[in-house]
C-alpha positions, 0 to 999 in steps of 0.5 A, a space after each residue: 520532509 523525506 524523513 516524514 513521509 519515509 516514516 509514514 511508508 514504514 508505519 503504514 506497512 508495519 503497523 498495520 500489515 501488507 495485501 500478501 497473498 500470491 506469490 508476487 506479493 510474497 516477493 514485494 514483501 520480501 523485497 521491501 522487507 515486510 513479514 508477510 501477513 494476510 489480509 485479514 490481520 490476526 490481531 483484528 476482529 471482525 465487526 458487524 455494524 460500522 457506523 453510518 458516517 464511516 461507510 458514506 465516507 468510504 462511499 464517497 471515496 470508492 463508489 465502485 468498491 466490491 468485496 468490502 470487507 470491514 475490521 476494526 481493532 485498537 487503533 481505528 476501523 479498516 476497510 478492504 477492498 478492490 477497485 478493478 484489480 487495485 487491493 485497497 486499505 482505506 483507514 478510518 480513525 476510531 471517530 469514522 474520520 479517514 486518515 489515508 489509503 493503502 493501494 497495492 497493485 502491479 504495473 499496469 495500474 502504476 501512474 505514467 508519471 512515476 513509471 517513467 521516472 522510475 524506468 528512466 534510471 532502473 530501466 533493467 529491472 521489473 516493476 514486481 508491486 506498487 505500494 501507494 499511499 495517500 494521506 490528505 496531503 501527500 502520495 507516497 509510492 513505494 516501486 517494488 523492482 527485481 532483476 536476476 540478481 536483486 530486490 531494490 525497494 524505490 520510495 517516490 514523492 514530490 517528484 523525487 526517487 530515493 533508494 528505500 531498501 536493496 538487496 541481493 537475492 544470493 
């Protein structure tokens, strides 16, 4: 089962990209080790007309989205947007019908709940980003963490933490 959802964390950020645009997503993505993209992605055009039950889907998802940005390539459509500081990719097959999302947000956005479980063992190192993703069935967190002499990339789900990635920054 770990196996399954590790793959759907790594599908999810390499297929399709990651939020960097700052220099401490620069660092998430260094941390977890993901080339860095922007948010547009190259590979995608850009559309003008989506269809009518693509956008109630995602209306109903995120009533309070602003900046919606909409694109669209081989493999489905894709929204961008923010909800209050949160960055969000809401992924939609080629039909309208929503797959899962992709957050990316810093600490303070970060569940109570999985915060702590992941301070009760890496209590000395920063949380630097948080990569979320939600499928119909499962969340999957990736807890990006750095200290002074390490990145450390922590996968969590079902109540459990595994190491993901680590390593040194010398």
């Amino acid at each position: 089962m770990k196996k399954k959802f590790m793959g759907l964390a790594v599908y999810v950020l390499i297929s399709y990209g990651s939020f960097s645009q700052t220099a401490g997503l620069d660092k998430l993505n260094l941390a977890t080790g993901i080339m860095s993209t922007r948010l547009e992605i190259k590979s995608e055009k850009a559309i003008t007309r989506i269809d009518l039950k693509t956008t109630k889907s995602l209306d109903r998802l995120f009533p309070q989205a602003r900046n919606v940005s909409w694109t669209t390539n081989e493999n489905g459509i894709f929204a961008y947007l923010t909800v209050d500081s949160v960055k969000i990719r809401s992924d939609f097959d080629k039909k309208g019908n929503w797959l899962f999302n992709l957050r990316y947000y810093y600490e303070p956005a970060l569940s109570q709940k999985v915060r702590s479980m992941v301070k009760s063992v890496y209590y000395d190192l920063n949380i630097i980003g948080v990569y979320e993703i939600e499928s119909a069935d499962k969340t999957v967190y990736l807890v990006n963490l750095e200290d002074k002499k390490s990145y450390k990339t922590i996968l969590v789900h079902d109540d459990e933490m595994e190491v993901y990635n680590s390593f040194d920054k010398n």
